[in-house]
C-alpha positions as CSV (number, residue, x, y, z in Angstrom):
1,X,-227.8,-22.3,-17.0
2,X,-231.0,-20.2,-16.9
3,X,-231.3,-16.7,-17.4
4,X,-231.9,-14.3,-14.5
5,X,-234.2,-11.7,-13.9
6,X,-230.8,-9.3,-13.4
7,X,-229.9,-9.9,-16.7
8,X,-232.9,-8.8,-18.3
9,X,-233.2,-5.8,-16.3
10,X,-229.9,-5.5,-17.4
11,X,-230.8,-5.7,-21.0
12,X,-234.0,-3.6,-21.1
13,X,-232.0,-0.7,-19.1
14,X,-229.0,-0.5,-21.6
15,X,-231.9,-0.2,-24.4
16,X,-233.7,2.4,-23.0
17,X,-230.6,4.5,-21.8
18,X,-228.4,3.7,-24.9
19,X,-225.6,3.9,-21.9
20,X,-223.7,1.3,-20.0
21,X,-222.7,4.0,-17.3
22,X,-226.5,5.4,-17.6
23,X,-228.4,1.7,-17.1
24,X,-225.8,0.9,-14.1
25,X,-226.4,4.4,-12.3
26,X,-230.3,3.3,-13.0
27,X,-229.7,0.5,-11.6
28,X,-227.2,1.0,-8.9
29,X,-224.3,-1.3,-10.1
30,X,-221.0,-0.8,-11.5
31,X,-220.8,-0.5,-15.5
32,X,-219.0,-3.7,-15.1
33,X,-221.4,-5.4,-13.5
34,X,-223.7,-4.4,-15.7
35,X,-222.3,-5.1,-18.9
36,X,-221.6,-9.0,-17.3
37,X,-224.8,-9.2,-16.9
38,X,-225.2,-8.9,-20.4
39,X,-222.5,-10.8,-21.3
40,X,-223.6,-13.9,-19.5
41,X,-227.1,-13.4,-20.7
42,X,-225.7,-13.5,-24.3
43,X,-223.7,-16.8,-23.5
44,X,-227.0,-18.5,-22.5
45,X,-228.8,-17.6,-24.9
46,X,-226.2,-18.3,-27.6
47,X,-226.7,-15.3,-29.9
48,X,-225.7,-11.7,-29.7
49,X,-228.1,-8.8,-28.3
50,X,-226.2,-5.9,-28.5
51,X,-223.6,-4.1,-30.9
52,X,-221.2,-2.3,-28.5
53,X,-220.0,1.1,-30.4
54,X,-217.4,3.9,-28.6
55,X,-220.6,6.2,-28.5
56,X,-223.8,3.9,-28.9
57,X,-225.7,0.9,-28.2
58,X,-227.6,-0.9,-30.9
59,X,-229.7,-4.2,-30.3
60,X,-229.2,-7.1,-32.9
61,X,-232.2,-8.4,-34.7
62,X,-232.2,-11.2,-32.7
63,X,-231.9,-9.1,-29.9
64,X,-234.8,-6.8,-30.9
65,X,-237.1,-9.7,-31.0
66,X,-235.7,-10.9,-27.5
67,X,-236.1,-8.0,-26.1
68,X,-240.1,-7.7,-26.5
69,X,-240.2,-10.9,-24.8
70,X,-238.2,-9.5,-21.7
71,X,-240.0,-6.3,-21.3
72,X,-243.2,-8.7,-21.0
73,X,-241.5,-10.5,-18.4
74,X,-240.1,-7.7,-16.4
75,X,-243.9,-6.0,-17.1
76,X,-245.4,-9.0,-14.9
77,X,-243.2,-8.9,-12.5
78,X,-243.8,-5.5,-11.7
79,X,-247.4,-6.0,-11.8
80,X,-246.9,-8.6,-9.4
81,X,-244.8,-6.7,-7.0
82,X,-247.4,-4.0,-7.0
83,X,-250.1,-6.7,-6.0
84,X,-247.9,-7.3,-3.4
85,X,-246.8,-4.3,-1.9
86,X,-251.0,-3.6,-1.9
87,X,-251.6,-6.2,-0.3
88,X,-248.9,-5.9,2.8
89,X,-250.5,-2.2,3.0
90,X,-253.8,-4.0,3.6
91,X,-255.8,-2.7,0.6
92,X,-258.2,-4.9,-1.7
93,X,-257.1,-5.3,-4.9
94,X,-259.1,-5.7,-7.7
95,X,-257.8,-6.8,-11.2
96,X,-259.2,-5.6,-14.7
97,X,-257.4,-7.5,-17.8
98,X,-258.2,-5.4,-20.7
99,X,-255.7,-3.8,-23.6
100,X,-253.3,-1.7,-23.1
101,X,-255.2,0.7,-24.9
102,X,-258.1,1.2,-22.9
103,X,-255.8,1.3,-20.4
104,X,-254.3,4.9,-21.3
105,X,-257.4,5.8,-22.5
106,X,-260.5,5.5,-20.9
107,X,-258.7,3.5,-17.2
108,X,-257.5,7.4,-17.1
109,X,-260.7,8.3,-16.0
110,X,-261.8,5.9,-14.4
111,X,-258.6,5.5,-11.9
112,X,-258.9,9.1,-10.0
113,X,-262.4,7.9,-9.3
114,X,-261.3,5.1,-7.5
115,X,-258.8,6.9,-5.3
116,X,-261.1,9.3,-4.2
117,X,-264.5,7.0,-3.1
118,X,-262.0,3.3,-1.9
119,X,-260.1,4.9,0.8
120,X,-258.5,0.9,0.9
121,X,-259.0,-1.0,-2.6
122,X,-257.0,-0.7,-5.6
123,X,-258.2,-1.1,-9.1
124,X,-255.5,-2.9,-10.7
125,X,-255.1,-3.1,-14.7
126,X,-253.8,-6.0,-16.0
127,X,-252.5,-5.5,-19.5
128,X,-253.1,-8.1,-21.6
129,X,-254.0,-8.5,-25.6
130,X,-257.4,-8.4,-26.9
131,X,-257.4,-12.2,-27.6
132,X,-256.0,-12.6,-24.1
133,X,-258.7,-10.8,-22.2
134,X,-260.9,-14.1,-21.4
135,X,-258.3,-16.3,-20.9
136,X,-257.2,-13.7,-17.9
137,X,-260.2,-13.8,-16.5
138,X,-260.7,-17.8,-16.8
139,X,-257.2,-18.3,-15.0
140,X,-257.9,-16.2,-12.3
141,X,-255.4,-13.3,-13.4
142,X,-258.4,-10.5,-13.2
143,X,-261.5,-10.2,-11.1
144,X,-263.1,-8.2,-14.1
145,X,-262.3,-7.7,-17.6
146,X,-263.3,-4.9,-20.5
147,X,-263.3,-6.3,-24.4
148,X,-265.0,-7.5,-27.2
149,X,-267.9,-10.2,-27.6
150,X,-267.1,-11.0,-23.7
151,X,-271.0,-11.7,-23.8
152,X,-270.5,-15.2,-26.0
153,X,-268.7,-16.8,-23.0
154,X,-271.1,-18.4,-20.7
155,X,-268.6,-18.2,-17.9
156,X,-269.4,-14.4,-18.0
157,X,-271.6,-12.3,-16.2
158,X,-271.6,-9.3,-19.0
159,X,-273.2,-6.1,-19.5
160,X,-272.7,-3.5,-22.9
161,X,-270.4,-0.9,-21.6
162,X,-269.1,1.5,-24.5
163,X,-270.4,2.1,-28.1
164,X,-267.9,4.2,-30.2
165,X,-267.3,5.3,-34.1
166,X,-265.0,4.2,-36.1
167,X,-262.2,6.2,-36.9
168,X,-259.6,6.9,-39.3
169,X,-256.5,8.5,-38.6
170,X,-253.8,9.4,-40.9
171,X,-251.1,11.8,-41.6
172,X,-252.1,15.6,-42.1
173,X,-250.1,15.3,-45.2
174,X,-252.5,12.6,-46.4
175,X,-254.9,13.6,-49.5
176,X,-258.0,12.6,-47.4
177,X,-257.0,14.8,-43.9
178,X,-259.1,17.3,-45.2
179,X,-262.5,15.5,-44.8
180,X,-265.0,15.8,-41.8
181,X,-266.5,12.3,-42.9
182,X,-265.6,9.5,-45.1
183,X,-267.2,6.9,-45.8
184,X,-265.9,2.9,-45.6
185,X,-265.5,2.5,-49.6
186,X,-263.1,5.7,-49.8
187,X,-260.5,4.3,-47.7
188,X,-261.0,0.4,-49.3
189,X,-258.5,0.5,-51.5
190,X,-256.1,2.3,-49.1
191,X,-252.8,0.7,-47.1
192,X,-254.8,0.3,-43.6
193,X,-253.2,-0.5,-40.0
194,X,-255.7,-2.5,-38.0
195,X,-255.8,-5.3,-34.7
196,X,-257.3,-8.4,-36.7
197,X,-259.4,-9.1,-33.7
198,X,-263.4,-10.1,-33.6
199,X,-264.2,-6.7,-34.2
200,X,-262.1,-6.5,-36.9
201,X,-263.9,-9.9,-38.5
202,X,-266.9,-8.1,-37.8
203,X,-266.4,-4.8,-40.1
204,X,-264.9,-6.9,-43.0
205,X,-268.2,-8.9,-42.5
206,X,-270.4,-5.9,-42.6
207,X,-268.7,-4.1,-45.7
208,X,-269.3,-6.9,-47.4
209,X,-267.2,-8.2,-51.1
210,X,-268.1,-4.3,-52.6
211,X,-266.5,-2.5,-50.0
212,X,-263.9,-5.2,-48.8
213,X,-260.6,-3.8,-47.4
214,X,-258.0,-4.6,-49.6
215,X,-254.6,-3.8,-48.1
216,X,-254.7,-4.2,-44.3
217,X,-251.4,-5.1,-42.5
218,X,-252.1,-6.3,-38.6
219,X,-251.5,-3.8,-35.9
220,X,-250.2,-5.2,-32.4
221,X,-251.7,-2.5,-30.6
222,X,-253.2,1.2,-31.3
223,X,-249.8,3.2,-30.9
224,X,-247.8,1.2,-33.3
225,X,-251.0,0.7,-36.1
226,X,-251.2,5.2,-35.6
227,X,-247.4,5.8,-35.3
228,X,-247.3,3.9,-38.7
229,X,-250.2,6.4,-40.4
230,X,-248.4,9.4,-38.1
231,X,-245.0,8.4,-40.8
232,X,-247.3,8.5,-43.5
233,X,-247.6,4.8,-44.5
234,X,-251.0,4.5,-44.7
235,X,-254.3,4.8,-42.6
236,X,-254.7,3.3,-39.3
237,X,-258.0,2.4,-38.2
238,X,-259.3,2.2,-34.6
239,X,-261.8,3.1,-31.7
240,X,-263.1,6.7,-31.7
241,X,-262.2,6.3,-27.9
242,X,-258.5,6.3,-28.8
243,X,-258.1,9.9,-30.4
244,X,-255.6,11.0,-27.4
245,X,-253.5,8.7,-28.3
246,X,-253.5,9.2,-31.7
247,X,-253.7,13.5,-31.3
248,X,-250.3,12.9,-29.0
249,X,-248.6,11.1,-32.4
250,X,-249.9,14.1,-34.8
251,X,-252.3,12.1,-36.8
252,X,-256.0,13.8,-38.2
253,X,-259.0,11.8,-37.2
254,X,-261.7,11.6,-39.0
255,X,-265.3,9.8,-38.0
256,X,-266.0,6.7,-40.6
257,X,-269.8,6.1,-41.9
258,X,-271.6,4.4,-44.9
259,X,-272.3,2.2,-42.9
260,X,-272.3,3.5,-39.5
261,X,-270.5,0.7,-37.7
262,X,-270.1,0.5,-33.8
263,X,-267.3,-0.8,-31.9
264,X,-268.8,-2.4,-29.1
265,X,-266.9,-2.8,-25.4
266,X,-268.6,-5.0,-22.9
267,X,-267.6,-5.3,-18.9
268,X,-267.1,-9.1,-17.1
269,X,-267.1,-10.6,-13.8
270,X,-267.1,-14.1,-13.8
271,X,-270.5,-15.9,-13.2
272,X,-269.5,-19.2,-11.7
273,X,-268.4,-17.5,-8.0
274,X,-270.0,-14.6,-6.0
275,X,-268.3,-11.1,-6.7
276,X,-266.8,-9.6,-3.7
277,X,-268.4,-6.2,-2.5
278,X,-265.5,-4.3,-4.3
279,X,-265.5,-5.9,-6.9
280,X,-269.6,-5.0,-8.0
281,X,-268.9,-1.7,-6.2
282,X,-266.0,-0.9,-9.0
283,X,-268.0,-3.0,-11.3
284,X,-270.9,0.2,-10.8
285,X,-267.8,2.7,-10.8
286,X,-266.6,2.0,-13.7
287,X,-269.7,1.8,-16.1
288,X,-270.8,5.0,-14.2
289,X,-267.5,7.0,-14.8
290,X,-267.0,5.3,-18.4
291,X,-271.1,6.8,-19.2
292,X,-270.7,10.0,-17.4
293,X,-267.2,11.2,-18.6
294,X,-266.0,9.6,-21.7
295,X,-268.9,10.7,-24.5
296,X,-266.9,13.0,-26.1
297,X,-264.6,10.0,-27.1
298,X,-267.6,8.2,-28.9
């Protein structure tokens, strides 16, 4: 037997709800409908994914780490119904891998935009990791793409996009919340959350052995690297451009210098096939918008 896209959706409302009744209301089936779903979903897989209590729901381990799989799934499809239901409306849609970050950060500015000047295209994000972004674009899942070092693949067209700081953010509680600045070599020795990505490679290659970061445990994505600094576990590190994000969790953030290192964003369209007219139109849009509006996040 193979597992059904019911019984996921099945699974991923029961977490989120912590309610049998709640997730089958949600999802307008009977409670036990639902909770066969789940039931037949465990018998495939051969494990458990939930702990029934009388008043709560609690995933298993094994559970937990099925689940992130799921949402994943269930993320695509959406995406993919979206596409669709653009493309019956008659609209253009135009894809743009890039993090989940930039997404809720600087996307947000740029989306409005694109509303109000393409009465019929769509800018569509397409959430993807950081070491994912190229491989988007060279499979045909996106039309353009924002990340890192971008420019090294000759499939690219590529042009510089957005410089930012550093940053570290940490817990008000934290003894160094207090400083405007610091510098690289005071935060060395400190537990640090950080995406081990290129640009990652890139500041542990400019610091150099004398100020080498010594304790740095890898962060899947901004929220969960500053959630872990918000609780007081150490320091995470990121993009200045993320400081929403990371105000919204109740962390400090505080510019990084000695050296002065820039995290460097670049914007792609493919090179080996002509760009559609929307596309290079939102291709302009979006380093305008990016330029114009987002330098206070530098």
């Amino acid at each position: 037997m193979q597992v059904k896209i019911r019984q996921l959706r099945a699974l991923d409302a029961a977490v989120r709800t912590g309610s049998f009744t709640e997730a089958a209301h949600a999802l307008h089936v009977t409670p036990a409908a639902l909770s066969l779903a789940i039931r037949e979903l465990e018998d495939i897989l051969g494990f458990r994914v939930l702990e029934r209590t009388t008043r709560r729901l609690h995933l298993t381990e094994h559970g937990r780490g099925y689940l992130a799989h799921a949402q994943r799934i269930l993320a695509e499809l959406e995406a993919a119904s979206r596409y669709a239901s653009n493309v019956r409306e008659n609209y253009e849609v135009v894809r743009i891998a890039t993090t989940q970050t930039i997404i809720a950060t600087l996307l947000t500015y740029v989306l409005p935009s694109v509303h109000q000047h393409f009465e019929r295209v769509r800018l569509q994000p397409v959430d993807v990791a950081a070491s994912g972004i190229a491989e988007a674009m060279l499979e045909n899942r996106a039309d353009m793409a924002i990340g890192v070092n971008l420019s090294n693949r000759e499939e690219f067209k590529t042009s510089p996009l957005f410089s930012s700081r550093w940053f570290a953010f940490l817990s008000p509680r934290h003894h160094l919340a207090q400083h405007e600045q610091l510098p690289w070599s005071a935060i060395a020795g400190e537990p640090l959350f950080m995406t081990k990505s290129v640009n990652y490679l890139r500041v542990c290659a400019a610091l150099g052995r004398k100020n080498a970061l010594a304790n740095v445990q890898d962060a899947p994505t901004a929220i969960a690297g500053i959630a872990m600094a918000a609780a007081g576990a150490g320091i995470a590190v990121f993009p200045a451009y993320v400081q929403p994000l990371a105000q919204m969790l109740g962390t400090v953030g505080i510019p990084l210098g000695s050296p002065d290192l820039r995290h460097e964003l670049e914007l792609s369209v493919r090179a080996n096939s002509k760009p559609s007219a929307s596309v290079l139109a939102l291709h302009a849009l979006v380093t305008e918008v990016i330029s114009a509006q987002c330098g206070h996040l530098q």
